[in-house]
C-alpha positions as CSV (number, residue, x, y, z in Angstrom):
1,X,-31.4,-3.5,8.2
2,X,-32.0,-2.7,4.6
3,X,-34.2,-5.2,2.3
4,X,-32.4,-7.9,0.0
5,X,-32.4,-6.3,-3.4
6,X,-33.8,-7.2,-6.3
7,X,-31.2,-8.8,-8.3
8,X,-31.5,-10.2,-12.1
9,X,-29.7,-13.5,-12.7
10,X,-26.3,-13.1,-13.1
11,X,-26.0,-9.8,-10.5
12,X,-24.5,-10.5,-7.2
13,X,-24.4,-8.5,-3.7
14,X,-21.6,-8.5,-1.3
15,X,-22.4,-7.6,2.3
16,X,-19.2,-6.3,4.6
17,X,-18.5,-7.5,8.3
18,X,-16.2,-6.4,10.9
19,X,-13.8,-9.4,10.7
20,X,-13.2,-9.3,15.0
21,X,-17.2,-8.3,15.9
22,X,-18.6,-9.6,12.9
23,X,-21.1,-6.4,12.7
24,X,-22.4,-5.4,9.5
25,X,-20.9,-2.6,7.6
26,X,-22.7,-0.2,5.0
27,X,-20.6,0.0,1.8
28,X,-18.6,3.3,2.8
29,X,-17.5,0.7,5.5
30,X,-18.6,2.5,8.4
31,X,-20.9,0.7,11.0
32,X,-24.5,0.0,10.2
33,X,-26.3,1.2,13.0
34,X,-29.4,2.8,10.5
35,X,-32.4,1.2,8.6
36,X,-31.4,3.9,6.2
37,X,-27.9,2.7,5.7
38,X,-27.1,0.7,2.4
39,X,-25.6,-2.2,3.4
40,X,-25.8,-4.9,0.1
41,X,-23.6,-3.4,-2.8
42,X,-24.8,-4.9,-6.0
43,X,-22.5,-6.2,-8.7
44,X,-23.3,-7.3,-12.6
45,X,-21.0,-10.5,-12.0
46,X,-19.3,-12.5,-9.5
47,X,-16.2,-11.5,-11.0
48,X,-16.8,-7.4,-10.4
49,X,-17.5,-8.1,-6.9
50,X,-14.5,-10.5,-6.4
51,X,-12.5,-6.9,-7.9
52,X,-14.1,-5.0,-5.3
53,X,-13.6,-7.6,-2.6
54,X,-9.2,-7.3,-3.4
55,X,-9.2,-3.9,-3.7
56,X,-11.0,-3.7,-0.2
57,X,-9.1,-6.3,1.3
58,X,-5.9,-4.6,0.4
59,X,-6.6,-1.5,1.6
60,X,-8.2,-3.3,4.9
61,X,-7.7,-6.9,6.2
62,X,-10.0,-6.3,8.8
63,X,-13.1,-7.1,6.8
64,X,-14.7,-10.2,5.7
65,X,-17.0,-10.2,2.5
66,X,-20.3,-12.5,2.1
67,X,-21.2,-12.9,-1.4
68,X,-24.9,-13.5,-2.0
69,X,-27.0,-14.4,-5.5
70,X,-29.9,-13.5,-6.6
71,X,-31.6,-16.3,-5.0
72,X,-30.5,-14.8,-1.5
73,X,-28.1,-17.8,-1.6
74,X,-24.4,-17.5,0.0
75,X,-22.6,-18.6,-2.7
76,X,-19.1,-17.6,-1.4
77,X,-17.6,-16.4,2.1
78,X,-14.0,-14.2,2.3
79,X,-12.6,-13.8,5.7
């Protein structure tokens, strides 16, 4: 799987999961199955990625969203 980024302070990453398998998805949300696959979509705020995570969700309720900082910290889970 692809490395954590490096983030500055106030950027965030949001990772993508299959809600039924829970298997990581790369951020054209098809299947991560490749080291080569980008997998963390980096965000300037927690706010821009919270966008991204309703406009995803409403197009597709069968993913959940982990939102990491730049500390590698979960600092929010959407299922």
């Amino acid at each position: 799987m692809q490395k954590f980024p490096i983030l500055n302070e106030s950027q965030v990453v949001v990772l993508h999961a299959k809600v039924s398998t829970g298997h990581v998805l790369d951020i054209n949300l098809s299947l991560a199955i490749s080291d080569t696959q980008i997998v963390f979509q980096i965000f300037e705020s927690l706010n821009e990625a919270l966008d991204h995570i309703n406009q995803v969700k409403g197009n597709n309720s069968n993913i959940e969203f982990v939102i990491y900082d730049s500390n590698e910290k979960v600092i929010r889970y959407i299922g």
